[in-house]
N, C-alpha and C positions, 0 to 999 in steps of 0.2 A: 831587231835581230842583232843577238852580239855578234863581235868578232869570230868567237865561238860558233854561234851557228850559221855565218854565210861558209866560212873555215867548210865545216861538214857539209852544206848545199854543194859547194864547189868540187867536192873532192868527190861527192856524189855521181859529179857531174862529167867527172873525170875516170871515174871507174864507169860510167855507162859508156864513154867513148871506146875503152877499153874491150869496154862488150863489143859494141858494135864493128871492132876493128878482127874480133874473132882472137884476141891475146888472151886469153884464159891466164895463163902466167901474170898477165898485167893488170888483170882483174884481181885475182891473191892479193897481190904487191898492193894493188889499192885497196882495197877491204884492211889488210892488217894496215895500212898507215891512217886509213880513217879510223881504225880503231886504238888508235897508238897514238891519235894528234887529239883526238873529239875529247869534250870535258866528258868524264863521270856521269856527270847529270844529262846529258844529252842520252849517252851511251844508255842510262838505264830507262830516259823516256822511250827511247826506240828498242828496247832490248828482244822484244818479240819481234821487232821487221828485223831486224839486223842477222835473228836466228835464222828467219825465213832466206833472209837476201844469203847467207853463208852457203844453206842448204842447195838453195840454185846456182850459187856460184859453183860449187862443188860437182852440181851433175851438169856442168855447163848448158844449162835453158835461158835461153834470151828472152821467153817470154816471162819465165818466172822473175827474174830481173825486175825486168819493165813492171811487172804487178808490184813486185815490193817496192820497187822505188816511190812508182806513181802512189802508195798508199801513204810512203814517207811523206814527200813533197805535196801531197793532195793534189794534185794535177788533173 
């Protein structure tokens, strides 16, 4: 794993807190800096979770969340 992709695990990791804390605001906040820190090539392997995780971020679903993530991270 590069730097590059614990970088995005972590920040993943940090946007799910965010979920769970109910800050939608700090959900955004973490989505645009994971997507403003992550390399290119990350960005475009995950380009369709990322569309998914936006799309839930946006109607605030905790569960949809959890699905993208868990599909990102294999969990």
């Amino acid at each position: 794993m590069t730097i590059s992709e614990s970088s995005f695990v972590f920040n993943l990791g940090r946007l799910w807190q965010e979920v769970l804390s109910g800050n939608w605001d700090g959900v955004i906040n973490m989505y645009e800096l994971i997507e403003e820190v992550t390399s290119n090539e990350i960005i475009e392997n995950y380009s369709k979770e990322l569309e998914e995780l936006l799309i839930s971020i946006k109607n605030k679903d905790c569960g949809g969340v959890d699905k993208v993530l868990n599909n990102i991270l294999k969990w």
